[in-house]
Each structure stands twice: as C-alpha cells, then as structure tokens.
DSSP file (Angstrom, degrees, kcal/mol; ACC not computed):
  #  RESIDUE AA STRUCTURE BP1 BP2  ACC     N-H-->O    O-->H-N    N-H-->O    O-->H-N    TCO  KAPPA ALPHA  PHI   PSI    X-CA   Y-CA   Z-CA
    1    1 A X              0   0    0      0, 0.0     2,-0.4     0, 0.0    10,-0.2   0.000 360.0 360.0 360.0 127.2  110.2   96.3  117.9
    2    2 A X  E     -A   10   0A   0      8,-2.8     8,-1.1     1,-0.0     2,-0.2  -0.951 360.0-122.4-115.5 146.4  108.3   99.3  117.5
    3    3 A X  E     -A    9   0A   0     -2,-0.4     2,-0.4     6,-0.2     6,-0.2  -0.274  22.3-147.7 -90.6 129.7  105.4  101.0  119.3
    4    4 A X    >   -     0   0    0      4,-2.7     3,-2.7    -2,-0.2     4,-0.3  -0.675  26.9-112.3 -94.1 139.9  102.6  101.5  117.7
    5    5 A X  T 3  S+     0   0    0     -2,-0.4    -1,-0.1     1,-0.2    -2,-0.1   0.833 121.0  60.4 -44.2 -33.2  100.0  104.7  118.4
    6    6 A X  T 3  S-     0   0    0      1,-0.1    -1,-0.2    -3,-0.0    -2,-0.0   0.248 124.5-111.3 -80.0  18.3   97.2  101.7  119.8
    7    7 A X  S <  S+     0   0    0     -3,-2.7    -2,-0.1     1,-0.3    -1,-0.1   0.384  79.8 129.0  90.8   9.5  100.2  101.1  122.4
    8    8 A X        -     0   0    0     -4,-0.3    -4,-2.7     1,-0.0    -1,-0.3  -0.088  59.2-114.4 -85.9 174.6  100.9   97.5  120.7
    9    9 A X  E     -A    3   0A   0     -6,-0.2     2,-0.3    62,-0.1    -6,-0.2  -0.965  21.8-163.8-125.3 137.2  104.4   96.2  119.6
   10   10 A X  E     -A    2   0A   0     -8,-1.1    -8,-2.8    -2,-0.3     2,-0.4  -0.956  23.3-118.9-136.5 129.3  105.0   95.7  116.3
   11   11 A X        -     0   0    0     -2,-0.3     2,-0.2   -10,-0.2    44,-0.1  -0.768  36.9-170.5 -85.7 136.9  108.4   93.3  115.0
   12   12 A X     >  -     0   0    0     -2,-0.4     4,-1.5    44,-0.0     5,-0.3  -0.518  38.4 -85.8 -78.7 160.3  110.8   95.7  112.7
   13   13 A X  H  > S+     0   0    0      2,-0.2     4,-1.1     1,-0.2    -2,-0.1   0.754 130.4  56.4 -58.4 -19.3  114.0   94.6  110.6
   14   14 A X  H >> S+     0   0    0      1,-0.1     4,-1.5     2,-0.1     3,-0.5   0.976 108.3  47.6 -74.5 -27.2  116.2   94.9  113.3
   15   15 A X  H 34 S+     0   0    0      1,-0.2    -2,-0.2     2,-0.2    -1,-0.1   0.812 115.5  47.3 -36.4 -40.8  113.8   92.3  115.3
   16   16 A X  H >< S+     0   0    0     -4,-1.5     3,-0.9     2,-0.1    -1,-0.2   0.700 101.5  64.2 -79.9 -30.2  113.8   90.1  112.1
   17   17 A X  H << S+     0   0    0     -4,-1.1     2,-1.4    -3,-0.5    -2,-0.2   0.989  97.5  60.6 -50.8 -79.2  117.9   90.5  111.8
   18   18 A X  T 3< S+     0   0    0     -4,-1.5    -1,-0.2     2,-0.0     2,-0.2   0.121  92.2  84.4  -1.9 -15.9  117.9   88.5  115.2
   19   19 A X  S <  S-     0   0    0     -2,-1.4     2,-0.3    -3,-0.9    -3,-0.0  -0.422  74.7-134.5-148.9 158.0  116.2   85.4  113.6
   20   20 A X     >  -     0   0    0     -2,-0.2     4,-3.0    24,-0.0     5,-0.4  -0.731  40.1-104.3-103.4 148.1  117.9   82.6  111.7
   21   21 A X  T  4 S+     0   0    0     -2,-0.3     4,-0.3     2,-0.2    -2,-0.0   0.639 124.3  50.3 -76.3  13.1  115.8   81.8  108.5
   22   22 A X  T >> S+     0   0    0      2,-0.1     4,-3.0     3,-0.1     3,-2.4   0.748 113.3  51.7 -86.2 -61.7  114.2   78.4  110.0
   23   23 A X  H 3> S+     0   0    0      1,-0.3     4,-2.8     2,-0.2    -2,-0.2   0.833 105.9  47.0 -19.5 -67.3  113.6   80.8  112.7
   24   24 A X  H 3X S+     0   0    0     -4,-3.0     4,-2.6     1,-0.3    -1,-0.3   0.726 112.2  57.4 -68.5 -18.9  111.7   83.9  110.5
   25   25 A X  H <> S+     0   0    0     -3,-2.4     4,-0.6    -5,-0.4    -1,-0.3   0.931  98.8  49.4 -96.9 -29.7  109.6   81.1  108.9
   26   26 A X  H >X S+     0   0    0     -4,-3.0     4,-2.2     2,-0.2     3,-1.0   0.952 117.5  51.0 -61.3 -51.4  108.2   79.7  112.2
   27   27 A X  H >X S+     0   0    0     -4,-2.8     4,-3.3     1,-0.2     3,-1.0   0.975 105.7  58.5 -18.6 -90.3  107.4   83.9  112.6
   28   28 A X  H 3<>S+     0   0    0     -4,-2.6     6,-2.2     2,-0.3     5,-1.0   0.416 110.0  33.7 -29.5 -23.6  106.0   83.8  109.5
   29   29 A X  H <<5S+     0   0    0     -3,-1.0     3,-0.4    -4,-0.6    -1,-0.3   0.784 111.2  63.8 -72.6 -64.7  103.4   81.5  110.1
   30   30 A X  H <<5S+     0   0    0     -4,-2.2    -2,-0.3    -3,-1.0    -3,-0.2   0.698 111.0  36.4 -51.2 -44.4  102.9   82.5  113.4
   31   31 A X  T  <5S-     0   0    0     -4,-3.3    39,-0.3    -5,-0.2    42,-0.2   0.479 113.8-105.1-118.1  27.0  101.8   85.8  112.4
   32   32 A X  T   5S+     0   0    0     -3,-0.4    -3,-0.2    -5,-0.2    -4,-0.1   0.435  84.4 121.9 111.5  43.3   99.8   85.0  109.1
   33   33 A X      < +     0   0    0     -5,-1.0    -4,-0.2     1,-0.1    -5,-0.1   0.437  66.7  50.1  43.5 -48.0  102.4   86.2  106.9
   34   34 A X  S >  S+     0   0    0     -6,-2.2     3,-3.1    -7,-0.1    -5,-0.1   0.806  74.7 127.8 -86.2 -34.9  103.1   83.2  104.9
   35   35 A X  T 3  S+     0   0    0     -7,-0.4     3,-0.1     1,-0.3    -7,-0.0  -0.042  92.0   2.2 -34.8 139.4   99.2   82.5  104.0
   36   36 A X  T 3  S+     0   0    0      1,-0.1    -1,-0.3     2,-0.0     2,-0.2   0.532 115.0 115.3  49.1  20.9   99.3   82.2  100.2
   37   37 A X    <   -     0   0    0     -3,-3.1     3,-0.1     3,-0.0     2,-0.1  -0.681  65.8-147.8-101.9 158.3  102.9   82.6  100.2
   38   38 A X    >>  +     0   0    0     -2,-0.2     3,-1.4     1,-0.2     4,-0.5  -0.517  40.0 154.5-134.4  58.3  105.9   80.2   99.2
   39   39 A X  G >4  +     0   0    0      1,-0.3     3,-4.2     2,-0.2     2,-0.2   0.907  63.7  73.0 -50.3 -59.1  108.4   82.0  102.2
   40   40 A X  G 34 S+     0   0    0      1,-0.3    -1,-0.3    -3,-0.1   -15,-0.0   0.162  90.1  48.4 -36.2 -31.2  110.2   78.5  102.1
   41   41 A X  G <4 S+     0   0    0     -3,-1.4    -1,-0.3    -2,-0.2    -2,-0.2   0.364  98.3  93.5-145.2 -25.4  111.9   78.8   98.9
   42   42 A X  S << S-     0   0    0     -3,-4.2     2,-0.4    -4,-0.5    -3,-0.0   0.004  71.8-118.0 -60.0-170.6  113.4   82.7   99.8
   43   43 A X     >  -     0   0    0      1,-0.1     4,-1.4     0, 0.0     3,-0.4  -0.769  33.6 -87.2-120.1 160.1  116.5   83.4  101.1
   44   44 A X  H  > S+     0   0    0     -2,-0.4     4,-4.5     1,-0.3     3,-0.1   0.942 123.9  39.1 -27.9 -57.7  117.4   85.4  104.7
   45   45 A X  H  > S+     0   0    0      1,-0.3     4,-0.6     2,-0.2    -1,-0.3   0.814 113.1  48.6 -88.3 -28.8  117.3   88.5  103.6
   46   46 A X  H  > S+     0   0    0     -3,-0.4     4,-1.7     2,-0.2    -1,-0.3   0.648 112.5  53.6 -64.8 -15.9  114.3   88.5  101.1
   47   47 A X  H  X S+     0   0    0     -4,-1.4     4,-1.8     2,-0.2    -2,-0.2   0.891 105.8  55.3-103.2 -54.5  112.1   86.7  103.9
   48   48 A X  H  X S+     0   0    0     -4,-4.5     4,-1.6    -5,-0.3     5,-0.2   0.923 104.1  51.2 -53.4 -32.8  113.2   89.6  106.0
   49   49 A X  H  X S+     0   0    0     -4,-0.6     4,-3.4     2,-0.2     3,-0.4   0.960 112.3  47.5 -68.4 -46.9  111.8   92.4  103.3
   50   50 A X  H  X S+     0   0    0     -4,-1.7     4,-1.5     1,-0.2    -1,-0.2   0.866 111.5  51.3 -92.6 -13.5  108.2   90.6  103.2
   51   51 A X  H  < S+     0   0    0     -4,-1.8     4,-0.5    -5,-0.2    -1,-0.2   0.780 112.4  45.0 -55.7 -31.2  108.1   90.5  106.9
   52   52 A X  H  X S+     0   0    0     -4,-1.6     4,-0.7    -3,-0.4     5,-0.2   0.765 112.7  50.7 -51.2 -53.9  108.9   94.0  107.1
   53   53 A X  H >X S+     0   0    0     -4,-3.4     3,-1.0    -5,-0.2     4,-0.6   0.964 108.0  55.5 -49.7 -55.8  106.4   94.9  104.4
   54   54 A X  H 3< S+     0   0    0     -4,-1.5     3,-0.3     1,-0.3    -1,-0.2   0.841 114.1  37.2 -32.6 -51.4  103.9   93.0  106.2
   55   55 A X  H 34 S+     0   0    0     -4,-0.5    -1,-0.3     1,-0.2    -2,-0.2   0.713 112.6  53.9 -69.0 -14.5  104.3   94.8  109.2
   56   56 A X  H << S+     0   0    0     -3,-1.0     2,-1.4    -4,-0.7    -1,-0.2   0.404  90.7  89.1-111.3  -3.9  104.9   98.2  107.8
   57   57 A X     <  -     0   0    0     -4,-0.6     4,-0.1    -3,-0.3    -4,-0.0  -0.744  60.4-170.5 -94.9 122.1  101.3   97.9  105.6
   58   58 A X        +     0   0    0     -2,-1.4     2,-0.8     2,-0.1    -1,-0.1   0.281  42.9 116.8-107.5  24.6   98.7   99.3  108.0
   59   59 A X  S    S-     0   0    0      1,-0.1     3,-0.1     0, 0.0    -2,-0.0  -0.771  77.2-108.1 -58.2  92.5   96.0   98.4  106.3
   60   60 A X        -     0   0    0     -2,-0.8     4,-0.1     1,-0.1    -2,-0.1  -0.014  40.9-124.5 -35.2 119.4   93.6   96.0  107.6
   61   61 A X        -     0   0    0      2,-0.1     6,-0.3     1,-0.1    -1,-0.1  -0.193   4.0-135.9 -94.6 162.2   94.0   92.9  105.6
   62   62 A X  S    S+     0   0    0      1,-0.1     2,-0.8    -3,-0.1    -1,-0.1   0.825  92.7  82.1 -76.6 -28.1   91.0   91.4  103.8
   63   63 A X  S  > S-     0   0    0      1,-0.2     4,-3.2     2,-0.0    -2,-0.1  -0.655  73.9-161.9 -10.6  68.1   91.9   88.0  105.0
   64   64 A X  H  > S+     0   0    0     -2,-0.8     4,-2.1     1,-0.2    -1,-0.2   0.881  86.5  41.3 -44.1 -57.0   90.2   88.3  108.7
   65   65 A X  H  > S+     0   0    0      2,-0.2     4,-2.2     1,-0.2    -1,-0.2   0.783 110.4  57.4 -36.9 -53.4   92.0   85.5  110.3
   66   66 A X  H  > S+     0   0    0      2,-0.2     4,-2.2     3,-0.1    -1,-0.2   0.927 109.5  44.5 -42.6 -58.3   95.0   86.4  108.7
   67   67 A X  H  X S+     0   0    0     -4,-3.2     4,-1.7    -6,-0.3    -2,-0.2   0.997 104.0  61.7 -57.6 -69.8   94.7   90.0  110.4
   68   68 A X  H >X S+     0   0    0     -4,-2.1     3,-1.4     2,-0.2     4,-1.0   0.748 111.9  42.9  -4.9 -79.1   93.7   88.5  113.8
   69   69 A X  H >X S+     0   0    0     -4,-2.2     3,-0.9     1,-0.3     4,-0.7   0.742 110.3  56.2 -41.2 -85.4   97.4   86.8  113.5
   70   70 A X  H 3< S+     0   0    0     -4,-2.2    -1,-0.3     1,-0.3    -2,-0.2   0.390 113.7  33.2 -39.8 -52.9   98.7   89.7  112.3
   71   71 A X  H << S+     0   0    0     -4,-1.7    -1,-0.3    -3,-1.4    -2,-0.2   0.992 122.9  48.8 -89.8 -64.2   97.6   92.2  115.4
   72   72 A X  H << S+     0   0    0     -4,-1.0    -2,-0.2    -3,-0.9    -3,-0.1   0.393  76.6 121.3-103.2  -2.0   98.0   89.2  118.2
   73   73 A X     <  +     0   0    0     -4,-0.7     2,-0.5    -5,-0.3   -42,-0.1  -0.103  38.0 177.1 -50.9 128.6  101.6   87.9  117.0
   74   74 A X        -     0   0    0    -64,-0.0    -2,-0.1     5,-0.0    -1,-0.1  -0.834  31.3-121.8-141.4 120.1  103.7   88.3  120.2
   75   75 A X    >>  -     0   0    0     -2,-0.5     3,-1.6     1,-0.2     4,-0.6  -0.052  29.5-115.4 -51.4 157.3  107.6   87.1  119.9
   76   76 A X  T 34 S+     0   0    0      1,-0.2     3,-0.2     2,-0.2    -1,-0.2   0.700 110.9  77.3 -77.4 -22.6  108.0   84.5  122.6
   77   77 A X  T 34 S+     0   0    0      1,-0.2    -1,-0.2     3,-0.0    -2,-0.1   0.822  98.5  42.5 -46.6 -32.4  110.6   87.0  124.2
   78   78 A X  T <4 S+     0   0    0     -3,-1.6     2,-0.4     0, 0.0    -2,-0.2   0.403  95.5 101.1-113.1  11.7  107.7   89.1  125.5
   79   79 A X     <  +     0   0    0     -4,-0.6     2,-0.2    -3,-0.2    -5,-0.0  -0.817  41.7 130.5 -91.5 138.7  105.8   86.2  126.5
   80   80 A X        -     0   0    0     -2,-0.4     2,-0.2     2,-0.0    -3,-0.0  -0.681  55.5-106.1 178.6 109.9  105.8   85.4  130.0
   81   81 A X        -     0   0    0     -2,-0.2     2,-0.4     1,-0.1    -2,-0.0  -0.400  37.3-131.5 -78.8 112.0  103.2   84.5  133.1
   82   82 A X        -     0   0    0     -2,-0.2     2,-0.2     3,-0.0    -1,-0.1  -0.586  18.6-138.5 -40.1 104.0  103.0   87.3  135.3
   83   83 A X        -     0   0    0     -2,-0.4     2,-0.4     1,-0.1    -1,-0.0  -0.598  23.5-111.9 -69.5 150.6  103.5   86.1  139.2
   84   84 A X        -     0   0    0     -2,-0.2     2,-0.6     1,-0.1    -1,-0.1  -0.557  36.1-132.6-114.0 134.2  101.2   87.8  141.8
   85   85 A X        -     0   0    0     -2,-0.4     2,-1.0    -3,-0.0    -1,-0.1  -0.847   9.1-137.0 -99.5 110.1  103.4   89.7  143.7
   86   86 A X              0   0    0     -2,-0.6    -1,-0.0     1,-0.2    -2,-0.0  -0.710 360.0 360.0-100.1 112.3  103.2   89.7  147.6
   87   87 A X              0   0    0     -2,-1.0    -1,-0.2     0, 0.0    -2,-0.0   0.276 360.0 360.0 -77.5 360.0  103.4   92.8  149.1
C-alpha cells in the first residue's frame, strides 16, 4: 500500500502479490477496475499489471462512478469498527 499526498492509501503490486487470482478479481470489481473489462479470462500476473496501472493512472477517470470506486476502495484488512475507548 502506498500513501498518497491527499493522505489516502492506495493498493501497489506488492499488495496485489498477496491476492490469489479469484481473490484480485473480487478487487477488481470492488474498485471499478474491471468495468468494460474481460479481467476473467487473464492470468495472475497480467490481472496484477492492469490493477497496478489502474492505480498508478492519477487521472480522474471519465467514468464518475467508476472513479468514486476507485478513490473509496479500502482492502478489507484496513476495515474495522473502531470501539469507543473508556478512559
């Protein structure tokens, strides 16, 4: 994962290394990545290159919705309900 100048996290190739390909395609989905795409039919290691690309283009994509995904994707590693802490 890398930090981005707006303080976000952003997934990188080793994050995507981590992933079994059933795995990268539930990703893929999850963070509009696949829209108009036929990911299903690559292989590991090409599905890892357009997930990287994806990330790595910092363009705002013309697709709105798409982008939305794109900036709110958060792996399910860093999700996690905060408990109120008694002090």
């Amino acid at each position: 994962m890398i930090l981005n100048g707006n303080g976000s996290y952003s997934p990188d190739e080793e994050y995507f290394k981590l992933h079994k390909k059933d795995q990268l395609l539930e990703i893929a989905m999850a963070c509009g990545a696949s829209i108009g795409k036929q990911f299903s039919k690559l292989k590991r290691k090409d599905l890892i290159a357009e997930l990287v690309k994806y990330y790595a283009n910092n363009e705002p994509l013309k697709n709105e919705h798409q982008e939305q995904l794109k900036q709110s994707y958060c792996p399910r590693l860093m999700q996690f309900e905060a408990e109120k802490s008694e002090a």
